[in-house]
Every structure is written in structure tokens, then in C-alpha cells.
ROSEKE-521146 format. One line per field, with one value per residue (C-alpha): residue in one letter; x, y, z. Coordinates in steps of 0.1 Angstrom, whole numbers, plus 5000, padded with zeros to 4 digits. Each point is the difference from the previous one (the first is absolute). Layout:
<nodes>
rest = [A:...]
x = [X:...]
y = [Y:...]
z = [Z:...]
</nodes>
This chain:
<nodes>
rest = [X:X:X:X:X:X:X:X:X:X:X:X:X:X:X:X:X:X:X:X:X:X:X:X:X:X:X:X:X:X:X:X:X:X:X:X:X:X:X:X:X:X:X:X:X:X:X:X:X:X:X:X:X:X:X:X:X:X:X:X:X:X:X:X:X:X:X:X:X:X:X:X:X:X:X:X:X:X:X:X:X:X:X:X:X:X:X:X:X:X:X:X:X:X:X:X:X:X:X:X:X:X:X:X:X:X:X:X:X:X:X:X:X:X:X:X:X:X:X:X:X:X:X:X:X:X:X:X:X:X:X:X:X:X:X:X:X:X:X:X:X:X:X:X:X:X:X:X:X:X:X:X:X:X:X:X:X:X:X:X:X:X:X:X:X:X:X:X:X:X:X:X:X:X:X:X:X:X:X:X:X:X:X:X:X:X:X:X:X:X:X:X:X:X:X:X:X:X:X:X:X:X:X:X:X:X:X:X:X:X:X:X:X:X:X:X:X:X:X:X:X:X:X:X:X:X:X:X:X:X:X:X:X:X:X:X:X:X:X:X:X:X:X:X:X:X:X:X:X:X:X:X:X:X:X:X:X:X:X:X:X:X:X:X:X:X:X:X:X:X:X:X:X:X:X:X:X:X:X:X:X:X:X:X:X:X:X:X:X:X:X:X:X:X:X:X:X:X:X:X:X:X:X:X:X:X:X:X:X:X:X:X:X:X:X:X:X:X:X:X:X:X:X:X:X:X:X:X:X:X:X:X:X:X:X:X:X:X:X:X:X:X:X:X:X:X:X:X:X:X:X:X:X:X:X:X:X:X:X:X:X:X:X:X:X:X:X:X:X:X:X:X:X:X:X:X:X:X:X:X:X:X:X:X:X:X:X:X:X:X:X:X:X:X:X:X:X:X:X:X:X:X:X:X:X:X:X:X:X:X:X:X:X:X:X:X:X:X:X:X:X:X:X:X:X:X:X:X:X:X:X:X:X:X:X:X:X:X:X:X:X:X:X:X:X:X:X:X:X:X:X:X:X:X:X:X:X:X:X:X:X:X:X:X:X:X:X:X:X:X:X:X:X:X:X:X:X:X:X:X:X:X:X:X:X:X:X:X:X:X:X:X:X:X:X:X:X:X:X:X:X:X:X:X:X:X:X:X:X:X:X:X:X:X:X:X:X:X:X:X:X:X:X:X:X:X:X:X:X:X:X:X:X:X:X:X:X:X:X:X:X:X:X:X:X:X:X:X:X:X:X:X:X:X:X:X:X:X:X:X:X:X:X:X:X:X:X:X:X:X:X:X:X:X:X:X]
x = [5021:5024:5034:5026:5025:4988:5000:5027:4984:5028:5004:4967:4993:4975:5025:5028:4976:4990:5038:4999:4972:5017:5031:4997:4966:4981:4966:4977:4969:4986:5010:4984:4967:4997:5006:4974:4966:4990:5032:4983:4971:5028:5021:4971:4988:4974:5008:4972:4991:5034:5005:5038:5013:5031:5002:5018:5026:5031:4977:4999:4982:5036:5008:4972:5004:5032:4993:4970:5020:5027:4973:4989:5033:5007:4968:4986:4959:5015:5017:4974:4974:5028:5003:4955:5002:5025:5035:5026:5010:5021:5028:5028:4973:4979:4965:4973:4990:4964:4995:4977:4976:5000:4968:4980:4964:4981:4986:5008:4985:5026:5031:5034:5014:4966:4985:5015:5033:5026:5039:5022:4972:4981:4967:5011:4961:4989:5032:5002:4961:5001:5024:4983:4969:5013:5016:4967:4987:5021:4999:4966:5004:5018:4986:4965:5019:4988:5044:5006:5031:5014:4977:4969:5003:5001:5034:5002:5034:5018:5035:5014:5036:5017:5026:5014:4963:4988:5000:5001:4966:4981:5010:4998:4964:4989:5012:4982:4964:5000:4966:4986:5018:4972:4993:5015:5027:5039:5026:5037:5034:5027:5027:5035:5025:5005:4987:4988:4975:4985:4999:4981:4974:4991:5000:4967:4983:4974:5018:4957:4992:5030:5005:5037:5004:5029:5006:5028:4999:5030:4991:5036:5011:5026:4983:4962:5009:5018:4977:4966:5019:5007:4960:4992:5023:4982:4965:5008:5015:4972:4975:5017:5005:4962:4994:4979:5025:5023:5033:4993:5007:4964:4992:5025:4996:4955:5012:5023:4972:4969:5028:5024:4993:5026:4997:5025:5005:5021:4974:5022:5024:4964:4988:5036:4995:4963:4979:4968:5010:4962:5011:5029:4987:5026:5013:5019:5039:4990:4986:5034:4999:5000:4968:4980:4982:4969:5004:4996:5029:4970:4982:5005:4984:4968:4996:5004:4975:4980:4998:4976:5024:5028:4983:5001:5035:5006:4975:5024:5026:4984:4986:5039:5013:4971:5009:5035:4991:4973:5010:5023:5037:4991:4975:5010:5009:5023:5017:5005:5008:5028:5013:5004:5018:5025:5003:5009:5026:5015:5001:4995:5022:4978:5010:4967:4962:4978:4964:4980:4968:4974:4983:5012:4983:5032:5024:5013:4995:5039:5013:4982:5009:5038:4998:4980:5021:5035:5000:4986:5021:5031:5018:5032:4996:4969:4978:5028:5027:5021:5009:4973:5009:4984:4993:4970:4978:4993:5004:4962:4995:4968:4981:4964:4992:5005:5020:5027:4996:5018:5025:5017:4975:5027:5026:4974:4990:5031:5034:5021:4986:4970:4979:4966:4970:4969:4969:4970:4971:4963:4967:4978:5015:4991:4996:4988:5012:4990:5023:4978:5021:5012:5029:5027:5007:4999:4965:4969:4972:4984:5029:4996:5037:5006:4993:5028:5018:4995:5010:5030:5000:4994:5024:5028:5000:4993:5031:5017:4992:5003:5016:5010:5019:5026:4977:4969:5022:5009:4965:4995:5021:5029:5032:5023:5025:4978:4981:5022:4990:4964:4999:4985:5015:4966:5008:4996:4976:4970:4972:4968:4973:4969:4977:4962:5003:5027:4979:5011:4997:5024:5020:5003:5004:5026:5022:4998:5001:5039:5003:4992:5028:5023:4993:5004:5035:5010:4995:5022:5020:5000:5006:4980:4977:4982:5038:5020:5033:5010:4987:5016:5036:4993:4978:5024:5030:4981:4992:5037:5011:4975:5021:5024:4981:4988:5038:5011:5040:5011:4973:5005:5038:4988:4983:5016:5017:4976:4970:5020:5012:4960:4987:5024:4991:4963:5009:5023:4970:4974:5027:5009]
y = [4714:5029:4987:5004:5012:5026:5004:5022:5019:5011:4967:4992:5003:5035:5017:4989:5013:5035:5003:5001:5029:5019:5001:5029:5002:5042:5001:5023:5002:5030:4972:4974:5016:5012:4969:4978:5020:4978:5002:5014:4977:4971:5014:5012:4978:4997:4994:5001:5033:5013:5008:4997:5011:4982:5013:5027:4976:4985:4962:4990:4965:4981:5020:4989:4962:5002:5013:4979:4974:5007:5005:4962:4985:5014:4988:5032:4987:4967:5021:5026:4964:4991:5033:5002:4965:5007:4985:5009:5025:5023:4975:5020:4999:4971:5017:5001:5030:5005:5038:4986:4987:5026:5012:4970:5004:4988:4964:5010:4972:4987:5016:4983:4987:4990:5019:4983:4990:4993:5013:4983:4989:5036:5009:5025:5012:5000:5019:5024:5010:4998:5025:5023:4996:5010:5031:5009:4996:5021:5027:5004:5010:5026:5013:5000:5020:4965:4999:5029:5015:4999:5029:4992:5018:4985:4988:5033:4990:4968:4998:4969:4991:4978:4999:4988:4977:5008:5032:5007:4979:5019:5030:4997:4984:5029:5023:4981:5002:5030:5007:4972:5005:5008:5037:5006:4973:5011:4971:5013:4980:4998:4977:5018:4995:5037:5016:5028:4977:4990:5037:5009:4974:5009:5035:5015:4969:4993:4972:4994:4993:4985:4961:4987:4968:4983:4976:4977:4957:4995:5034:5005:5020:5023:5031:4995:4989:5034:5020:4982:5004:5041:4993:4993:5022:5029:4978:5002:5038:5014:4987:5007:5034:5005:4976:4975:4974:5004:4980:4971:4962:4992:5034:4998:4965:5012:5024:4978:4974:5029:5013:4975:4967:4977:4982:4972:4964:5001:5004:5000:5026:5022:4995:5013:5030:5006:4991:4974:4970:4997:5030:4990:4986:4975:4986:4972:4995:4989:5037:5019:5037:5015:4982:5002:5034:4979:4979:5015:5024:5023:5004:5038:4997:4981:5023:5029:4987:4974:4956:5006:5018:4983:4964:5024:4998:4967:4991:5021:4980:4971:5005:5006:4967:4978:5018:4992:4970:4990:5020:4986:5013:5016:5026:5002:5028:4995:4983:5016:5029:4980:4983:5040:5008:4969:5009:5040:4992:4966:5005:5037:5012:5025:5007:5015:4997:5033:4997:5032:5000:5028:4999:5025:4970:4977:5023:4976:4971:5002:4997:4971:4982:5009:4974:4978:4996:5010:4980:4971:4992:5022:4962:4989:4963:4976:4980:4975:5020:4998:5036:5013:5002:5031:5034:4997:5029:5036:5033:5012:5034:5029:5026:5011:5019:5027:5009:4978:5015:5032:4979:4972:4991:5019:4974:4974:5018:5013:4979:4972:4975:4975:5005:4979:5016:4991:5027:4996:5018:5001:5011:5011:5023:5003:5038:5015:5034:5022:5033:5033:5022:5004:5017:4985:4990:4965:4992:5013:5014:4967:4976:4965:5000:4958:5001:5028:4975:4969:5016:5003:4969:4984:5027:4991:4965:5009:5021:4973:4979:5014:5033:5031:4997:5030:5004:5007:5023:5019:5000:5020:5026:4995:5015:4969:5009:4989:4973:4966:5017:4993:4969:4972:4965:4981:4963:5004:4967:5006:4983:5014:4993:5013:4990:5013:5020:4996:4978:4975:4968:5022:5005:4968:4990:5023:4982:4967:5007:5013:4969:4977:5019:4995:4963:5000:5011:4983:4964:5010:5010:4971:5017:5002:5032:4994:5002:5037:4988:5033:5022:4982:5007:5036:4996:4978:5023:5029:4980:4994:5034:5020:5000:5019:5026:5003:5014:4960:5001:4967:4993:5029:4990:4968:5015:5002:5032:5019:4987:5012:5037:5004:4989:5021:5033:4991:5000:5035:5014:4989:5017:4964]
z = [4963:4995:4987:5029:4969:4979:4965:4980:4983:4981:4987:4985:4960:5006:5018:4976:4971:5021:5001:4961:4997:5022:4983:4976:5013:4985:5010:4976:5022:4972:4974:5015:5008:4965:4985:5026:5005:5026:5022:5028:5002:4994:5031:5025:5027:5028:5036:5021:5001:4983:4961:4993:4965:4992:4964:5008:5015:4982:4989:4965:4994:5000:5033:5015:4993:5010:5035:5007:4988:5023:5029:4994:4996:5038:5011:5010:5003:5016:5029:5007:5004:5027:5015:5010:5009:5024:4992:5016:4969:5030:4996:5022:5030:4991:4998:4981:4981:5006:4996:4976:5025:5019:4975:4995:5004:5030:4994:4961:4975:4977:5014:4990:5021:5014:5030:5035:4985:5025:5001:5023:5023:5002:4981:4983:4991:5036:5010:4978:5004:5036:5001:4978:5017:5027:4989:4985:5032:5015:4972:5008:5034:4989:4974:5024:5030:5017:5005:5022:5013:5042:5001:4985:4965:4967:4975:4977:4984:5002:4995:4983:5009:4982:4971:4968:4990:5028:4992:4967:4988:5028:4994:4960:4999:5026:4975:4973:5015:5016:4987:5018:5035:5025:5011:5036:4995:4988:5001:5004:4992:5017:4988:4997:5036:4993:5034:4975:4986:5032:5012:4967:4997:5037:5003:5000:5014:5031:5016:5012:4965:4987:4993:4995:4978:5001:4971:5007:4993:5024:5024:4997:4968:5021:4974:5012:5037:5004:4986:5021:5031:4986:4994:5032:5021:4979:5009:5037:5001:4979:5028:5029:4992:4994:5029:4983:5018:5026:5005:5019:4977:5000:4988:4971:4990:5000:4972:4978:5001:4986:4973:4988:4979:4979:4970:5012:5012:5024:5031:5028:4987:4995:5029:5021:4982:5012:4973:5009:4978:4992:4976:4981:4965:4990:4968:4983:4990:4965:4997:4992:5011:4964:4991:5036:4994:4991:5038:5032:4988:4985:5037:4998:4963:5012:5028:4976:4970:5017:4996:4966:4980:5015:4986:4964:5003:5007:4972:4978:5010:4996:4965:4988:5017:4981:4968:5008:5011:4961:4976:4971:5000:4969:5015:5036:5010:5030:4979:4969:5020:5023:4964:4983:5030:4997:4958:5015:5024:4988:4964:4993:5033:5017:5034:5018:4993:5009:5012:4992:5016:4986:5031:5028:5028:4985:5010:5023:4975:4984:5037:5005:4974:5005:5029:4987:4961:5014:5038:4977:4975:5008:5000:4990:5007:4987:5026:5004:5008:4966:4988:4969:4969:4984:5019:5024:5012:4990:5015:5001:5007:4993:5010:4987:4967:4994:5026:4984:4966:5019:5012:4981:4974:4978:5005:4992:4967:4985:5027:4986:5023:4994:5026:4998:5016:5012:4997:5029:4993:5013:4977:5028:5024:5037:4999:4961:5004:4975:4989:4997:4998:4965:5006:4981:4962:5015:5009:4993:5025:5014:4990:5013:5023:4999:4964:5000:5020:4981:4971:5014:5006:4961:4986:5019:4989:4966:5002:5012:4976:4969:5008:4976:4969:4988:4967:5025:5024:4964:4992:5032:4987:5023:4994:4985:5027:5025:4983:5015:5036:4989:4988:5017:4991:5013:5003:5037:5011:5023:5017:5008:5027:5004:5024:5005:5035:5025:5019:5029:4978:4974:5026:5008:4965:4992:5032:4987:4963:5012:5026:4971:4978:5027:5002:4962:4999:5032:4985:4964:5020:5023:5035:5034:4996:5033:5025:5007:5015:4984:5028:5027:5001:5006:5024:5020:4993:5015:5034:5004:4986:5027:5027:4985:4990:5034:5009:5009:4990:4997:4977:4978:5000:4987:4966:4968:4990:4984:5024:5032:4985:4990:5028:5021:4980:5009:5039:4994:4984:5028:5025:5019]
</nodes>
């Protein structure tokens, strides 16, 4: 059972010990190559599909110890075993946390915990596959035409709305496997409560061959509920005015029916809004948002690359959780990775964490994990409610190479701050473009472009790593007065993946390799990384604020100073 108290980390003897590296701590990552040959091979591990070099990190052997040490004395293998077997590990809500489960095989032979196990009287196993059979099912339909429109033509684009991770796993993994997304089939996200958004993501679209999908658990997030029922005016006007449906009820509540589905639970509140319950794909409250884009939450992905694939990435999934799950603390990857992370911003004091995928299909990848790291653990009390007692979370932020190397990489190489970063790479690209043209310096005729681009990607944590010393700059011939400009300090810690292809089991993986570092750093930390009171406030605040915006006077008299003067510049500039 997971202990109703957590332990402090702060107080056990690995911490205590970390706390005495630190202090004075100079890493000489040129030094420490040259004096172990087999660094690399001592710091580079396998993850299913994944190679991740550590050597290039800040780990010496004592380092290492300490955190795995550290990661035992705070039970981290004891409560991931609690979180897939379903105890209530969401102690603020009392739920399980069963994202886990939520890629399980089929009728899978030695799964742990075994196939059919039961969480607070529901079979989880049946549940979860029911479901996904029948989104498969219904996938199918649409990617067949056999799912046609109110007037008889096939789903061209489908148009997911939803928001926070209900949007942004959809959106990212849609992204990701673009390459595998089925000809005549374009997904679209809307997510933002800015009318602009809506506008956008529609315009240009056949309302005849347009499918809506409205992801919400509760069909009541006020963001998605305002933009379906935008959705569905523009549904009803767009077919009206071409006279594919007139204006009678029946006529209306035909077309919601051929063009709307939800991904939610709440039946009744799907049905008043005119979608046929049989089509609303439901899932569980043990599945938080932030880690659902692998549940029903992916509908618009299915539809877009089809079941097969889609069981690809939940086998990538998968394959992560059982390495999580079997491999020793001192090889596992989610692990070591969550443990560096704790050793950068608990010991060392960095303040964010960038994620620089060489992959132009991860664009979206940083974003996601923003929510995922940052709504997690961005906690200032532990799981039973007494305060922490180190600094918790980390400000993750990205964008893909090399785009970023002409953009900030330049306060990442030469700024005061530590700034960890983590380098994601593929082999085997989905297009091998070659460069003819051979008019530049740069390349030759015939130059192989991702090996121009994954040489990018090696330099720049070589660079990082071991930098440029004044000598070399002088060797270079560069005027002394402009020598300090040029020199490189190195000493900046790295880690590098590098998958195969971007595939959908690599997908998958990469998700729960950064789930599993989450976890990680949520339980030495000793907080709840599966609750977001955080985003609630706001949310209520704006509810009660609204009507003051809308011109009400009493309630803008009742704001605070600074609220009321904005808001009433806001209604001088709209011309109320």
C-alpha cells in the first residue's frame, strides 16, 4: 500500500549527501571523458526502441548512487506498482491512476497486474478495450466513406474540439504521424475560446464533408461548450445557405447527428445537444486529461491513421511502462532521467528544462509536455496536504532544431543560467530529400539533407558539452580583443535520444518515457501529480467576472481597483 504520509526527501541520508556534492560542485565533462574511455557506453541506455546518452549529462559514478539511492529511499518502484494496480495514488480526489491501463494488450499473457484485474468493482481490461474497439469501429466507417454526411458525401476533415489534454495529445501525435494520416482525410483543432480560432479552423470547409468531435469527460468545459455550439451554428448556416437542410428542428437535429460526435461520459448532456449517444466514446476519471491522448481522447487520431497504427502506438506506450515497470533503478531510464532532473533543479538550481526535438513532426512535442511536466508537479503542498519542503516542478519549454539554434540556443551556449536540455532525434527520416543543387559552400551537389540536419544535431551537444577554450579561439586567429566573446565555457549537461523512425510505437514511447519522468519527480517530491486545483480559480473567477464585461455595473463596481479600470477601458474601447 502507498503510505498515506510521504517521505521527506530532504531528510533521508542520499539527499543529505547530494546536498554535499553540490556544494562547490564544477563539472569537467572534457575532463571526465578523457579520463574514462568508456563513459559513453557507461552512461547510454536502451528503452525500447530509444538510445538515450546520459554521458553528456552532469553523472559521475558517486552522482549516480546517490540519486538512485535517493530514488529507493522514496520508494519510487514501490509507488509506480501502486499506481498500475490501481491505488488510489490521486489522493486530493480519491482515484486511481490508471493511464497505465489504458495500453494493455488485448487478452495479453503475463501482464502485471494480471489481465481482468478489477479497480473499485470495474474491469478495467474489458472497459478500457471495449471502448477502443469501439472507436475502431467507428474509425473505420469513416475512413471507408461507409459514415456519410446529412447529404450523402464522405468526412473529408474532421475537426477535433477540445482543450488543454484534450487537445494538446491530439493535436501533437497528429503532427507526429503525419506520414501515416490517410490520403483524403485532414483533422483540424480547435481549442482556444478565442472566436478567431473557431473562425480559422473552419473557414474553407464543406460543412457536407465535415465531422465535429467534441472531446469533453463532463460535456461542460465552458471553453469547448462555446465553441461546439459556434460549431454547430456554423454546421446549420453553412447548410442552410446551400439548402442541404432547411430550418425546421428535425432538420437541424438530422444534421448535428451525421456531423457531430463526443468523446464524453456524460450521455445526457450529449444527447441535449444533438449528438446520438450511440456515438460518444466515453472514458474513466482515473484517466486525468494530461495523460488521456492514448483513450478515446485520440478519436480524431484513429480516424486520421487508422486502428493498426494506432495499436503501434499503444504498443510504444506499452513497451516504456514494462521497462519502467522491470528494469533495475540503475538502468531505467524514466528514472534516471526523472532523478537528473531532481539533481538540476534541487541541488544545482536550474530553473527550466528545454526539449529540442530534431524532428520537424515534434514540433508540437515541447507544448505537450509543458502540460503534462508543469500542470503535474507545479505543487506547493505534498499528497497530504503539509507544505513541501524543496522546490517542486520545472518550467519546460522548446521548439525543434534548428529553428531554435536561431533563436535562444545562444543563451543556452554562452548565458549565466544552467539550463538542462534534452536532444530528440530520429535516424531514418520520413521524407530523404537529397540537395542537388550545389550552390553553396555548405553542401555539396547530392548532399544527403537529414545527415546535414543530424549533424546539427551531434554538434550542438558536443558544443555544449565541451565547448571552446580562449587558447582554441587564439588558434583561430582571432583578434585578442574579441577572444572572451568566443569562448564557449561547455559544462552545459545534455541528454540525447535517438530513436529509429518516428514511428507510432516511438511516439508512444517518447509520451510515456516523459510520463514516467513525471512520476519520478512527483514521488521525491512527495506531491499529488495526477490533481490541477491550480487551473480552477481562474476559471471560477472568470464566470463571476463575465457579467461585468458584458456592461453589468454593479458587478464591475464590485472588482478590485485595477480589475474594474481595465475592464472599463475594454468596454470604452468596444464603444459600450
Amino acid at each position: 500500500m502507498t503510505e498515506s504520509v510521504p517521505v521527506d526527501s530532504t531528510s533521508t541520508e542520499a539527499w543529505k549527501q547530494l546536498e554535499g556534492v553540490a556544494d562547490g560542485f564544477s563539472p569537467d565533462l572534457r575532463g571526465w571523458f578523457a579520463a574514462d574511455p568508456e563513459r559513453a557506453a557507461k552512461y547510454t541506455f536502451q528503452a525500447a526502441d530509444l538510445t538515450v546518452d546520459l554521458s553528456k549529462s552532469f553523472l559521475t559514478e558517486e552522482i549516480l548512487g546517490l540519486l538512485v539511492q535517493l530514488a529507493r529511499d522514496t520508494d519510487v518502484a514501490g509507488r509506480y506498482d501502486a499506481m498500475i494496480r490501481g491505488e488510489h495514488i490521486n489522493v486530493t480526489e480519491n482515484r486511481a491512476v490508471l493511464h497505465t491501463a489504458l495500453r494493455r494488450p488485448k487478452n495479453g499473457e503475463g501482464l502485471v497486474p494480471p489481465a481482468g484485474f478489477v479497480v473499485d468493482g470495474q474491469d478495467v481490461d474489458a472497459d478500457v478495450h471495449a471502448t477502443l474497439d469501439k472507436v475502431y469501429a467507428f474509425a473505420e466507417k469513416v475512413r471507408s466513406g461507409e459514415w456519410k454526411g446529412v447529404t450523402g458525401k464522405r468526412i473529408e476533415t474532421v475537426v477535433n474540439i477540445g482543450i488543454g489534454g484534450s487537445d494538446l495529445g491530439p493535436v501533437m501525435v497528429y503532427e507526429a504521424l503525419k506520414p501515416y494520416v490517410q490520403a483524403g482525410i485532414e483533422c483540424r483543432f480547435v481549442s482556444n475560446i478565442d472566436p478567431s480560432d473557431i473562425y480559422e479552423k473552419t473557414e474553407g470547409l464543406d460543412p457536407e464533408t465535415t465531422l465535429f468531435i467534441v472531446a469533453s469527460k463532463t460535456f461542460g468545459t465552458l471553453e469547448t461548450l462555446t465553441n461546439a455550439r459556434l460549431a454547430r451554428q456554423w454546421l446549420w448556416e453553412r447548410l442552410a445557405a446551400s439548402t442541404a437542410i432547411g430550418d425546421s428542428d428535425d432538420e437541424r437535429t438530422g444534421a448535428v447527428a451525421k456531423h457531430f460526435v463526443a468523446v464524453s461520459t456524460a450521455l445526457d448532456k450529449v444527447a441535449a445537444f444533438g449528438i446520438d449517444p450511440e456515438n460518444a466514446f466515453g472514458f474513466w476519471d482515473w484517466v486525468g486529461g494530461r495523460y488521456s491522448v492514448d483513450s478515446a481522447i485520440g478519436t480524431s487520431v484513429v480516424i486520421a491513421i487508422g486502428p493498426e497504427n494506432w495499436q503501434q502506438f499503444l504498443a510504444g506506450f506499452h513497451a516504456i511502462d514494462e521497462h519502467m515497470r522491470t528494469t533495475p533503478l540503475e538502468q531505467n531510464v524514466p528514472v534516471l532521467m526523472g532523478m537528473l532532473n531532481v539533481w538540476y533543479s534541487n541541488f544545482l538550481k536550474a530553473q527550466s528544462h528545454a526539449v529540442l526535438p530534431y524532428a520537424q513532426y515534434l514540433h508540437r512535442f515541447p507544448a505537450y509536455l509543458q502540460q503534462l511536466t508543469m500542470e503535474s508537479n507545479g505543487k506547493s503542498v505534498r499528497w497530504d496536504g503539509s507544505p513541501v519542503s524543496t522546490d517542486t516542478g520545472e518550467i519546460f519549454w522548446g521548439e525543434p532544431g534548428t529553428n531554435g539554434q536561431h533563436a535562444f540556443y545562444q543563451l543556452i551556449h554562452q548565458g549565466t543560467r544552467l539550463i538542462p536540455a534534452d536532444f530528440i532525434a530520429v535516424a531514418n527520416p520520413a521524407h530523404a530529400l537529397k540537395d542537388f543543387s550545389g550552390d553553396g559552400a555548405a553542401v555539396e551537389p547530392g548532399q544527403d539533407v537529414h545527415a546535414l540536419f543530424m549533424a546539427n544535431f551531434f554538434a550542438q551537444t558536443k558544443a555544449l558539452a565541451f565547448g571552446k577554450t580562449a587558447d582554441e579561439v587564439r588558434a583561430e586567429g582571432t583578434a585578442e580583443a574579441v577572444v572572451p566573446a568566443r569562448v564557449f565555457s561547455g559544462n552545459r549537461p545534455t541528454t540525447s535520444i535517438l530513436a529509429p523512425a518516428l514511428t507510432p510505437s516511438v511516439v508512444g514511447q517518447l509520451i510515456a518515457l516523459y510520463e514516467h519522468i513525471v512520476f519520478t519527480e512527483g514521488t521525491i517530491w512527495g506531491i499529488d501529480s495526477f490533481d490541477q486545483w491550480g487551473v480552477e480559480l481562474g476559471k471560477q473567477l472568470a464566470l463571476q467576472v463575465a457579467p461585468a464585461v458584458d456592461g453589468d455595473a454593479e458587478t464591475l463596481a464590485a472588482q478590485d481597483s485595477s480589475t474594474r479600470a481595465l475592464i472599463a477601458r475594454y468596454l470604452e474601447l468596444r464603444g459600450a
